[in-house]
DONUZA-765146 format. One record per residue: residue number from 0; x, z, y of N, C-alpha, C, O, CB in turn. Coordinates in steps of 0.05 Angstrom, whole numbers, plus 5000, padded with zeros to 4 digits. Glycine has a CB too. Layout:
// residues N
     i    npx    npz    npy   capx   capz   capy    cpx    cpz    cpy    opx    opz    opy   cbpx   cbpz   cbpy
   NUM      X      Z      Y      X      Z      Y      X      Z      Y      X      Z      Y      X      Z      Y
...
***
This chain:
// residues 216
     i    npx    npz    npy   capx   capz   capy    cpx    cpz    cpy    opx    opz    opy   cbpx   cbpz   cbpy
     0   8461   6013   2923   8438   6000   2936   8414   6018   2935   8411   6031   2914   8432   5973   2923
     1   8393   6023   2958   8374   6043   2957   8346   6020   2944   8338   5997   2950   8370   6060   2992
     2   8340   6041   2926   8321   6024   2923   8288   6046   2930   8286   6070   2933   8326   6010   2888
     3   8272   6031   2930   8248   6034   2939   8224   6045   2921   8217   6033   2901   8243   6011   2946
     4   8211   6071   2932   8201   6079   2918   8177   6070   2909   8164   6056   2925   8203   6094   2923
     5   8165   6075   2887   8148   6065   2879   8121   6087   2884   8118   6110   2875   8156   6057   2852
     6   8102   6067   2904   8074   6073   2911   8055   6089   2888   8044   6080   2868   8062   6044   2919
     7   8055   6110   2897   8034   6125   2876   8005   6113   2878   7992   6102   2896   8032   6159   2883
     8   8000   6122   2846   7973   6121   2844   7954   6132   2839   7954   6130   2814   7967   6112   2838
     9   7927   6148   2846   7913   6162   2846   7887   6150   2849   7877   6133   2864   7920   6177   2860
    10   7874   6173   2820   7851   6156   2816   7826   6176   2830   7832   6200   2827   7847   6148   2781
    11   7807   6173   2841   7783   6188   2844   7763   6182   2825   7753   6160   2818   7773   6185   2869
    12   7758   6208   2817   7721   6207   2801   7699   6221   2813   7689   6244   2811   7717   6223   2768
    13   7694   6202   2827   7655   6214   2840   7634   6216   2823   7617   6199   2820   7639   6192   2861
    14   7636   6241   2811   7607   6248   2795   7584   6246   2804   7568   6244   2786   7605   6270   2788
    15   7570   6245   2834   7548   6246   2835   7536   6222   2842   7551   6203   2848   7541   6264   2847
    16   7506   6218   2842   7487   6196   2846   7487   6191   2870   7485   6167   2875   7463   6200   2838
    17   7488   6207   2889   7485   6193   2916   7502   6181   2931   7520   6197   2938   7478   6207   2930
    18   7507   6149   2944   7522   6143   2951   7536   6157   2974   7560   6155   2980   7515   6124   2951
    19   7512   6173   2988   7527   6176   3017   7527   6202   3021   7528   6211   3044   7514   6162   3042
    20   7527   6215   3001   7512   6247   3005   7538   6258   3001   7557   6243   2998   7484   6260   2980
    21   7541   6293   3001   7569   6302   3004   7583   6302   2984   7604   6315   2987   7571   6326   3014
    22   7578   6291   2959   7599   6297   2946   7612   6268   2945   7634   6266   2934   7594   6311   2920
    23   7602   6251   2953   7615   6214   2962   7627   6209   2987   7639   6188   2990   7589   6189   2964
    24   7624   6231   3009   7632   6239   3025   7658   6252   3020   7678   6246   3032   7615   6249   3034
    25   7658   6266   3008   7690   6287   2999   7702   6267   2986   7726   6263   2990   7688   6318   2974
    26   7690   6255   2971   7712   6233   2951   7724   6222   2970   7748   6226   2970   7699   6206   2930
    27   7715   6210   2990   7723   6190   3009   7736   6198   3024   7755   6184   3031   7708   6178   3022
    28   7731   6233   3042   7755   6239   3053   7781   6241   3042   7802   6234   3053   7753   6257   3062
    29   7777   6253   3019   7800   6260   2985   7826   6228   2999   7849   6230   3006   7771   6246   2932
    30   7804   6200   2995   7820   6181   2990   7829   6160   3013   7839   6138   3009   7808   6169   2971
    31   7823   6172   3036   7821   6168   3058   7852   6182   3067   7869   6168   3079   7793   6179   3068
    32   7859   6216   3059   7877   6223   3060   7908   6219   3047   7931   6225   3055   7867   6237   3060
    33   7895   6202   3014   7911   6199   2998   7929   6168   3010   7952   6160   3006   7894   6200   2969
    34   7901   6157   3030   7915   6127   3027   7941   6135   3055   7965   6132   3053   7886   6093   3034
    35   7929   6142   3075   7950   6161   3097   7977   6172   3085   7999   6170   3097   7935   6192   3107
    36   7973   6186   3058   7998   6200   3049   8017   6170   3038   8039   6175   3028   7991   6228   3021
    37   8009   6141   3038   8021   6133   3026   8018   6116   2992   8032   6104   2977   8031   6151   3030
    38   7990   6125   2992   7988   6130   2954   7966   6100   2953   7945   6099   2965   7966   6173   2938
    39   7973   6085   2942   7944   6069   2924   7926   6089   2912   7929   6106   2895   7954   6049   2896
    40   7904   6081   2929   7872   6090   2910   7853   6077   2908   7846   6058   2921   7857   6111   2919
    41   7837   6094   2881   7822   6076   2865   7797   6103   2864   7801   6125   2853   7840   6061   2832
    42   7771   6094   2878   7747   6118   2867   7733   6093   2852   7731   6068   2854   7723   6138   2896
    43   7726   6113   2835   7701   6108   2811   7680   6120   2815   7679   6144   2814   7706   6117   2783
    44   7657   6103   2823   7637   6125   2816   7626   6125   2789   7622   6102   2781   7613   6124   2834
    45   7620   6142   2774   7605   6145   2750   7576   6134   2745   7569   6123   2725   7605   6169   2746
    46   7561   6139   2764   7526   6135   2761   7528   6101   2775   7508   6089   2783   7501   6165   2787
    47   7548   6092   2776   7555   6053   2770   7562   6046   2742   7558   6024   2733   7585   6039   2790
    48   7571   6061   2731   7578   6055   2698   7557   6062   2678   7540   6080   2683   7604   6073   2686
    49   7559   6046   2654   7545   6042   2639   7565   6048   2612   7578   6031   2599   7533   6016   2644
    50   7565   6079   2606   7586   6090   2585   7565   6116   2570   7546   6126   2582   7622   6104   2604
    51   7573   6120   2550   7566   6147   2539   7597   6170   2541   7619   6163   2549   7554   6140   2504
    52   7588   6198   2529   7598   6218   2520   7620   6209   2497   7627   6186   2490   7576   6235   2511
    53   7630   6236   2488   7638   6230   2459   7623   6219   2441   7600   6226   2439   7645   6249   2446
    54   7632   6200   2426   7615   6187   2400   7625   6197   2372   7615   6191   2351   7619   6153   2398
    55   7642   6212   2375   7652   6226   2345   7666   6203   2335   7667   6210   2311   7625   6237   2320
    56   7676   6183   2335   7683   6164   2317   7709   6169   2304   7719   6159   2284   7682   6139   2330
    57   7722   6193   2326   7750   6202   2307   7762   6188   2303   7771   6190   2280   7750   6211   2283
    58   7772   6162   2319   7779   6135   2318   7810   6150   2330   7829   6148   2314   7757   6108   2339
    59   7813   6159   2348   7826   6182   2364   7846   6200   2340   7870   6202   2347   7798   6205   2380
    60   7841   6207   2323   7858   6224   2306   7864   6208   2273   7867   6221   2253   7840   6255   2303
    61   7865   6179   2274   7867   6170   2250   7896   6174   2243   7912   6168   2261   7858   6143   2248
    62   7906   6182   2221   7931   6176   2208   7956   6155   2221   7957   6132   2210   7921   6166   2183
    63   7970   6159   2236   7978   6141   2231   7978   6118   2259   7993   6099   2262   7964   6137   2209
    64   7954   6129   2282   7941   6111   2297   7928   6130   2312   7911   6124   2329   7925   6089   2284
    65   7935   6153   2306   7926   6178   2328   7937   6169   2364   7958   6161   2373   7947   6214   2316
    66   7908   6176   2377   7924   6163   2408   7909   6187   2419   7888   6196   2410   7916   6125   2425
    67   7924   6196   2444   7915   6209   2469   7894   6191   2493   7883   6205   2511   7944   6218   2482
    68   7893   6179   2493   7869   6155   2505   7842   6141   2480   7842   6129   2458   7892   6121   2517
    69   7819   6156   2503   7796   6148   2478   7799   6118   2465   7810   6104   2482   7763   6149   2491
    70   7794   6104   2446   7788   6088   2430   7769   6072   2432   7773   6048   2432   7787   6096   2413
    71   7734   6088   2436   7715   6079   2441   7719   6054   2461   7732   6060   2481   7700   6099   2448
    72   7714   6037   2460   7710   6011   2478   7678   6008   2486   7659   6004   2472   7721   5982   2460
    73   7679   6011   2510   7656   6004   2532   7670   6010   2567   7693   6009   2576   7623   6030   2524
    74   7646   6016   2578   7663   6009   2611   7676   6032   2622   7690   6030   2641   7642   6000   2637
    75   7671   6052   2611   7696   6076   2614   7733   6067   2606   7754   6075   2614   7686   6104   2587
    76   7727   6050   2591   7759   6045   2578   7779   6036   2601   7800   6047   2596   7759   6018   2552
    77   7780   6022   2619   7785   6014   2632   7801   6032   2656   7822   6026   2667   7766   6002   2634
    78   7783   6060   2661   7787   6075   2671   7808   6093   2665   7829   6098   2677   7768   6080   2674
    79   7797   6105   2640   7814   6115   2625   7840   6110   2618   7860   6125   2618   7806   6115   2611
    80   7836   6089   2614   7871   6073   2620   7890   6076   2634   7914   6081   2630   7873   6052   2630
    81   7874   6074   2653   7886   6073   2683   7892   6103   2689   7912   6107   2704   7863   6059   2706
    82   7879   6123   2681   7875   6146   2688   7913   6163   2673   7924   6183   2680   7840   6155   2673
    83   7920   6143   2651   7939   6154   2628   7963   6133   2646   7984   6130   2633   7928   6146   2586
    84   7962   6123   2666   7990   6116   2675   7983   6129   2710   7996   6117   2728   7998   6075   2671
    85   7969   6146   2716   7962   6148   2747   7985   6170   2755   7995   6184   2737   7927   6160   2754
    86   7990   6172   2776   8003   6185   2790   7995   6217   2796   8007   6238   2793   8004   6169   2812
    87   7965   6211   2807   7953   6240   2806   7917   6232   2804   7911   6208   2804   7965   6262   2840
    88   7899   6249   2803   7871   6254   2796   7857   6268   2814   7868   6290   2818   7867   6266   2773
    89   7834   6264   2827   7820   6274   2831   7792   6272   2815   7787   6251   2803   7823   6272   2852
    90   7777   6288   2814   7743   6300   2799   7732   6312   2823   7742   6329   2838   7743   6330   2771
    91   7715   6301   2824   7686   6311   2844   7664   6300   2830   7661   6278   2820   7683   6298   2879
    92   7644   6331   2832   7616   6336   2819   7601   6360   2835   7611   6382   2839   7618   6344   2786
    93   7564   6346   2847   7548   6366   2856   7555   6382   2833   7569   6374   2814   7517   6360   2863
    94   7542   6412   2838   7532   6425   2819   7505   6429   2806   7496   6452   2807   7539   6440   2825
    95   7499   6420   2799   7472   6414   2788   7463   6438   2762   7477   6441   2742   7475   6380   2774
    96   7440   6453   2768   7442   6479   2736   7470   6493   2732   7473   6501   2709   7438   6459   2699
    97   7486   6497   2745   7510   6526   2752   7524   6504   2731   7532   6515   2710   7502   6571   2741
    98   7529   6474   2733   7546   6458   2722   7555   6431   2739   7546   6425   2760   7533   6452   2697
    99   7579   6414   2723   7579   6388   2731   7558   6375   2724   7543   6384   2707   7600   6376   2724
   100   7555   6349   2737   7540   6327   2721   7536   6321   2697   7553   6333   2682   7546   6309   2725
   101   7517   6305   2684   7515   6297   2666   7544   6277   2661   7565   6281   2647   7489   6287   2667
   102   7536   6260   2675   7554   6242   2674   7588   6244   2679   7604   6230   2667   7543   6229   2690
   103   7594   6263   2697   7620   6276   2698   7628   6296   2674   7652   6302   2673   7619   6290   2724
   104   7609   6308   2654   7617   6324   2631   7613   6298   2615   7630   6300   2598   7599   6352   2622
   105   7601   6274   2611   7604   6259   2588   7636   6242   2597   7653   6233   2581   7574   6239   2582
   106   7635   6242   2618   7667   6227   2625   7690   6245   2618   7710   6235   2607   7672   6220   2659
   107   7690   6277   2625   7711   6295   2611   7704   6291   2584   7724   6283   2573   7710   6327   2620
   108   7686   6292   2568   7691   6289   2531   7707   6270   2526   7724   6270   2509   7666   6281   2511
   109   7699   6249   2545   7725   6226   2544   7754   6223   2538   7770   6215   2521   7728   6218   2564
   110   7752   6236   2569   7777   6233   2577   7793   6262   2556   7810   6256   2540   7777   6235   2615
   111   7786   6284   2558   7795   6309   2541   7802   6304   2509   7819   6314   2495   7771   6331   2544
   112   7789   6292   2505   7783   6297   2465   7806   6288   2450   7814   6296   2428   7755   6276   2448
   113   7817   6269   2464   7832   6254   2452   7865   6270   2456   7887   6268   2445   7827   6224   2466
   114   7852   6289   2478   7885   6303   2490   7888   6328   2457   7910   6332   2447   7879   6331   2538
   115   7867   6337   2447   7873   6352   2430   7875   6350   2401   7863   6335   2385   7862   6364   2434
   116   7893   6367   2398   7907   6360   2367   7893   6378   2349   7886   6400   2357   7942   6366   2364
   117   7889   6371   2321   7873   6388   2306   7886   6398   2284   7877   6411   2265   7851   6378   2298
   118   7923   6385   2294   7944   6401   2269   7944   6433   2286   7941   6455   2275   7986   6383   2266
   119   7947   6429   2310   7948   6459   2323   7945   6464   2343   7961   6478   2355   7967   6471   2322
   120   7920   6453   2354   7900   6460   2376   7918   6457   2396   7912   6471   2415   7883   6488   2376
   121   7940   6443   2397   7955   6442   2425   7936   6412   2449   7920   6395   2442   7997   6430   2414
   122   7944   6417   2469   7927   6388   2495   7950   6376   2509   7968   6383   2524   7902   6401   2528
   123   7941   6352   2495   7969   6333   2507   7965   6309   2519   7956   6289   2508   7989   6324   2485
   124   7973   6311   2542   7954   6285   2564   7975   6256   2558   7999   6255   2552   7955   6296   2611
   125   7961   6239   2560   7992   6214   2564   8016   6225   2587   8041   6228   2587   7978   6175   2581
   126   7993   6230   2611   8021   6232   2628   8017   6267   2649   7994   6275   2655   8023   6196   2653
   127   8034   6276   2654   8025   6299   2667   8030   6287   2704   8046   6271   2714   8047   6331   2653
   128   8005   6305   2717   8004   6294   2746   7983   6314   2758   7965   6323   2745   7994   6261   2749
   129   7987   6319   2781   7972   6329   2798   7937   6334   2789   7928   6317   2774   7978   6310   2820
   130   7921   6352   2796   7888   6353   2794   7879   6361   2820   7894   6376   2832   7875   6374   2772
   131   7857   6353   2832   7844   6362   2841   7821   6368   2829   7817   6351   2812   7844   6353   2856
   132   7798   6390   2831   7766   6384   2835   7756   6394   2855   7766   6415   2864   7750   6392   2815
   133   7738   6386   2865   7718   6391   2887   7687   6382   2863   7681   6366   2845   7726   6365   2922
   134   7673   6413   2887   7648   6416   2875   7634   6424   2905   7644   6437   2924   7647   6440   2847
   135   7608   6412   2903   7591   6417   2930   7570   6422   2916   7565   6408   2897   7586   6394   2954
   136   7551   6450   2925   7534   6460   2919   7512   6474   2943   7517   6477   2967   7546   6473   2900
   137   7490   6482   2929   7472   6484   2942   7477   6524   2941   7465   6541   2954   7443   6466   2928
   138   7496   6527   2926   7499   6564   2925   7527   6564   2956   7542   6549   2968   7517   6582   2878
   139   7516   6603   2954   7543   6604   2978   7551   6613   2962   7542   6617   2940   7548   6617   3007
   140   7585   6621   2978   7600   6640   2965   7592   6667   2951   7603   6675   2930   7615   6645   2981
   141   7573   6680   2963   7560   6706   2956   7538   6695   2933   7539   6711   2915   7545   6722   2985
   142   7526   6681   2929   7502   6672   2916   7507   6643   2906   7504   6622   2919   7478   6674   2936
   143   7515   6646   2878   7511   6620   2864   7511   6619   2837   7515   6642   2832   7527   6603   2870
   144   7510   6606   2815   7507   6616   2796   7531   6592   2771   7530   6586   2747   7472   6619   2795
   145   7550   6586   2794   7562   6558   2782   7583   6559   2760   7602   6573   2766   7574   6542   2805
   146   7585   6547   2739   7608   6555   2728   7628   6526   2726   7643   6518   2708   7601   6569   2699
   147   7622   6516   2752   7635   6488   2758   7646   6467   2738   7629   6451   2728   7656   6493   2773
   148   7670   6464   2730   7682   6446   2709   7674   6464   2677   7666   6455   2656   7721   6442   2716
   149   7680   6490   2683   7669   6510   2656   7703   6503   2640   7725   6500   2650   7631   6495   2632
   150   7688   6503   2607   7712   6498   2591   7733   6476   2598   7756   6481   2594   7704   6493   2566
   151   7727   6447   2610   7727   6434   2614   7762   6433   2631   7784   6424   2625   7702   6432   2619
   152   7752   6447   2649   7773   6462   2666   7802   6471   2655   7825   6465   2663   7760   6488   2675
   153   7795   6484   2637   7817   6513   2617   7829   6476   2611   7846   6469   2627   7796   6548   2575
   154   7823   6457   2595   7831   6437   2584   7847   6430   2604   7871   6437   2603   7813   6420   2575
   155   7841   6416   2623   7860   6414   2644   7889   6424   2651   7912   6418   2649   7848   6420   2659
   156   7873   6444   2659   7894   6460   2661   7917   6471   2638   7939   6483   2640   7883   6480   2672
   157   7905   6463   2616   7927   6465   2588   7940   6444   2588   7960   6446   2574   7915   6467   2558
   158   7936   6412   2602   7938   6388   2589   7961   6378   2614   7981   6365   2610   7906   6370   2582
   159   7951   6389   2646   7954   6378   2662   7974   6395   2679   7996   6387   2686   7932   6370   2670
   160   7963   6426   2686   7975   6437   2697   7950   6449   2711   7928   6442   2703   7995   6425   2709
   161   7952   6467   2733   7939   6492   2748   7930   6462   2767   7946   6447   2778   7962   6526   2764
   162   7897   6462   2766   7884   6442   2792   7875   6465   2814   7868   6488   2815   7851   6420   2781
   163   7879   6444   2831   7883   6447   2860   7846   6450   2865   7834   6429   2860   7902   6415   2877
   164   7829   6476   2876   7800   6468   2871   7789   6471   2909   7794   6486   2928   7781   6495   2842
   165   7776   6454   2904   7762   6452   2931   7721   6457   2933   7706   6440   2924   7772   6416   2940
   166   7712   6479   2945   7686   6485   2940   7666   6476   2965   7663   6497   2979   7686   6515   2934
   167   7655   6460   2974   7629   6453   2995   7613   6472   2981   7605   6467   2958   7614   6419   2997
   168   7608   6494   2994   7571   6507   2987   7563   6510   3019   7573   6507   3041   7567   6550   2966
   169   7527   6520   2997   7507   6505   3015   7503   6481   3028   7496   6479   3052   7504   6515   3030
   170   7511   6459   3008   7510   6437   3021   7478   6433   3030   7460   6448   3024   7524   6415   3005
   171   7475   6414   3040   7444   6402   3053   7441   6377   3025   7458   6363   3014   7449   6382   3098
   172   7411   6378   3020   7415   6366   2988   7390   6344   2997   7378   6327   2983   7408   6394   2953
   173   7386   6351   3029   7363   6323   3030   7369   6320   3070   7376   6341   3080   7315   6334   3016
   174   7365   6298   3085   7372   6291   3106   7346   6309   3122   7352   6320   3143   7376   6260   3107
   175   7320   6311   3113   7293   6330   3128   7280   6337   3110   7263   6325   3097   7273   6318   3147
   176   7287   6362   3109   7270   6376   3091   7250   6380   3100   7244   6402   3089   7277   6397   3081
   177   7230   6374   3117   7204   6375   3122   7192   6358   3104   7168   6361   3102   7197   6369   3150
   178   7203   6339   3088   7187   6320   3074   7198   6315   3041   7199   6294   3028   7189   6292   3093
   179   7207   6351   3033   7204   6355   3006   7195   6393   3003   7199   6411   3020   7237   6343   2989
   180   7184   6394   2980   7179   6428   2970   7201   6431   2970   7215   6418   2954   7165   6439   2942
   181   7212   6450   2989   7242   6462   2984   7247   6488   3001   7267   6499   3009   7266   6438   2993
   182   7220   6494   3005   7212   6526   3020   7227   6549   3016   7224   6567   3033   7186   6538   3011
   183   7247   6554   2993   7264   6570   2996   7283   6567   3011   7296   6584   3023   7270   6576   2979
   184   7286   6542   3010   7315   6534   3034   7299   6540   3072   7277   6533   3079   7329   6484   3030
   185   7317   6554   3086   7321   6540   3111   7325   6526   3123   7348   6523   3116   7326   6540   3119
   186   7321   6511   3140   7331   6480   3144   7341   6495   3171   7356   6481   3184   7305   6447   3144
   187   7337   6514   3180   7356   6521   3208   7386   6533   3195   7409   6526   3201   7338   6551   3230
   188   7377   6549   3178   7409   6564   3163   7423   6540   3151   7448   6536   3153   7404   6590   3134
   189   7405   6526   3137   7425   6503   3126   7436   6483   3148   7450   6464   3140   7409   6485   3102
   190   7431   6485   3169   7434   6459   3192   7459   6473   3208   7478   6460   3217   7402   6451   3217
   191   7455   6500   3210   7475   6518   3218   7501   6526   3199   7520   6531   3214   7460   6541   3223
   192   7506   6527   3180   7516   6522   3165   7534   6505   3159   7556   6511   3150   7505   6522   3159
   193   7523   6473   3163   7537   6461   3157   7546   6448   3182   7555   6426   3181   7530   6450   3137
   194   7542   6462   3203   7545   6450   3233   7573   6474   3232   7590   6468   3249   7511   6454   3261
   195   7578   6495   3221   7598   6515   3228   7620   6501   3199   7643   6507   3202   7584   6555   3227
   196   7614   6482   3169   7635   6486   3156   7630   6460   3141   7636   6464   3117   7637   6514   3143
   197   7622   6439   3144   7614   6416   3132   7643   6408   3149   7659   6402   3132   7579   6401   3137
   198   7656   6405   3178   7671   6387   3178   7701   6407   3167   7720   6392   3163   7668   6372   3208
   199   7705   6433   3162   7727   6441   3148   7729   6433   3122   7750   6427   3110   7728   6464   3148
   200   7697   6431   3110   7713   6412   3084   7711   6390   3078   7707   6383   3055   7709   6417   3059
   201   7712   6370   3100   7721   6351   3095   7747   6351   3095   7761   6344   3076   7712   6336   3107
   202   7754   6361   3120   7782   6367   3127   7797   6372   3107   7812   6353   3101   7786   6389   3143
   203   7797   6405   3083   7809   6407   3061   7808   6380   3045   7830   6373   3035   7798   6428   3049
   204   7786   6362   3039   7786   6340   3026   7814   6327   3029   7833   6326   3014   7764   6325   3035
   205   7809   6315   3060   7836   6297   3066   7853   6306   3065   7871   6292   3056   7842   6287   3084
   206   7859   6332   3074   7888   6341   3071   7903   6352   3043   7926   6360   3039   7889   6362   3089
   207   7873   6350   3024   7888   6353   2993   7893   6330   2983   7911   6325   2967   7871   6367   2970
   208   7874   6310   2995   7887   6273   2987   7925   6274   2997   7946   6272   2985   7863   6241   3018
   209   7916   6277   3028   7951   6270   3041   7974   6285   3024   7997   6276   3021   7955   6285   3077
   210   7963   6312   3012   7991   6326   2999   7996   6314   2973   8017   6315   2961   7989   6359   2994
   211   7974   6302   2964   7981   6297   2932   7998   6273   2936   8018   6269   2922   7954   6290   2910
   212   7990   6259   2953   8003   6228   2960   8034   6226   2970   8050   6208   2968   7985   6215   2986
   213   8035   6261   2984   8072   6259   2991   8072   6275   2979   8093   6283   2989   8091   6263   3019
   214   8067   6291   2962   8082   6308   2938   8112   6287   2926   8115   6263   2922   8054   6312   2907
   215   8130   6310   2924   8149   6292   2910   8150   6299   2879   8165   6285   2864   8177   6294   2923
***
C-alpha cells in the first residue's frame, strides 16, 4: 500500500524591525516559495517577541538532564521547539554595524548553546535539515564591511550542514530619502539599483523556499 508523504516543515526567522521593508519582504518570498514547493510554513518575526539572549543558567548541560534545546522558558521556547522537529530553516537579518541584529544574535545564543558539548567541543543539533540565510544590506558587493552571521555561521554549519546564503545589497533603507540626513546615499543610484536587482532577489528568495520544500 503507498503511503503518503509527510508535508514538510519549515520554519522562517525574520530578524528585522520592519514589517514591510526588504528583509520581511525576502522572508515572505523565502515562504511564499516554500508553500508552492509543497512545505508547511511558519515565519517568526523576532522584534514581536518578548525573549532575551543566553542567560547562563547552564540548565542545558546538567548531569544527567543535558538537552540540545534551550531550557530557559519564556516566548522563544516555543519556537525553539518547533525549530528541533522542523524539516528545514530559514534566518533572515538587515545588516546593521557589518552584523546581524540584535535580536537575531540573541535568538542564535539560543538556539546554538545548547547544540555544544563541553566534554569535547563537538555541535549537535536535535535534528539535521536544510539552512538558509539571507542578509540585505546597505553595502555592495565591492563595498561593505559585513561579517553577516560571523561565528554564528561556522556553528551552523558544524551542527547543520553547509547553508545555502542569499545576499540583497544596497538595499533602499527608507521609501524618500529627501526626508532623512542620508547625503551619502544617492537616491538615483539607489532607485537604479534596485530597479536593475531588487526583483532578482526576490526571485532567489522564492526559488530557495521552492527547492528546500521539494528537496528529497
Amino acid at each position: 500500500m503507498k503511503t503518503e508523504n509527510k508535508m514538510k516543515k519549515i520554519i522562517v526567522i525574520d530578524g528585522g524591525p520592519r514589517k514591510n521593508m526588504n528583509t520581511a519582504v525576502m522572508c515572505e518570498k523565502f515562504a511564499e516559495g516554500a508553500r508552492d514547493g509543497g512545505a508547511e510554513v511558519k515565519v517568526v518575526r523576532l522584534y514581536d517577541m518578548n525573549y532575551k539572549g543566553c542567560m547562563s543558567c547552564m540548565a542545558c548541560k546538567l548531569k544527567g538532564k543535558a538537552s540540545n534545546i534551550c531550557k530557559y522558558k519564556d516566548a522563544l521556547t516555543p519556537v525553539l521547539e518547533e525549530i528541533a522537529t522542523a524539516d528545514g530553516l530559514a534566518l533572515a537579518s538587515p545588516i546593521y554595524f557589518g552584523g546581524v541584529t540584535a535580536e537575531m544574535h540573541a535568538f542564535l545564543e539560543r538556539l546554538e548553546f545548547p547544540w555544544l558539548s563541553y566534554n569535547d567541543y563537538s555541535l549537535t543539533a536535535p535534528k539535521k535539515m536544510p539552512v538558509v540565510l539571507m542578509e540585505t544590506m546597505n553595502g555592495t558587493p565591492e563595498q561593505n564591511n559585513s561579517q553577516g552571521f560571523g561565528a554564528k555561521e561556522m556553528c551552523i554549519t558544524a551542527a547543520l550542514g553547509q547553508p545555502e546564503k542569499l545576499v540583497a545589497y544596497n538595499t533602499c533603507q527608507v521609501k524618500n530619502y529627501d526626508n532623512y540626513e542620508l547625503g551619502i546615499f544617492s537616491k538615483e543610484g539607489k532607485m537604479q539599483w534596485r530597479n536593475e536587482h531588487w526583483e532578482q532577489d526576490t526571485q532567489k528568495a522564492y526559488e530557495a523556499g521552492k527547492r528546500m520544500a521539494e528537496a528529497q
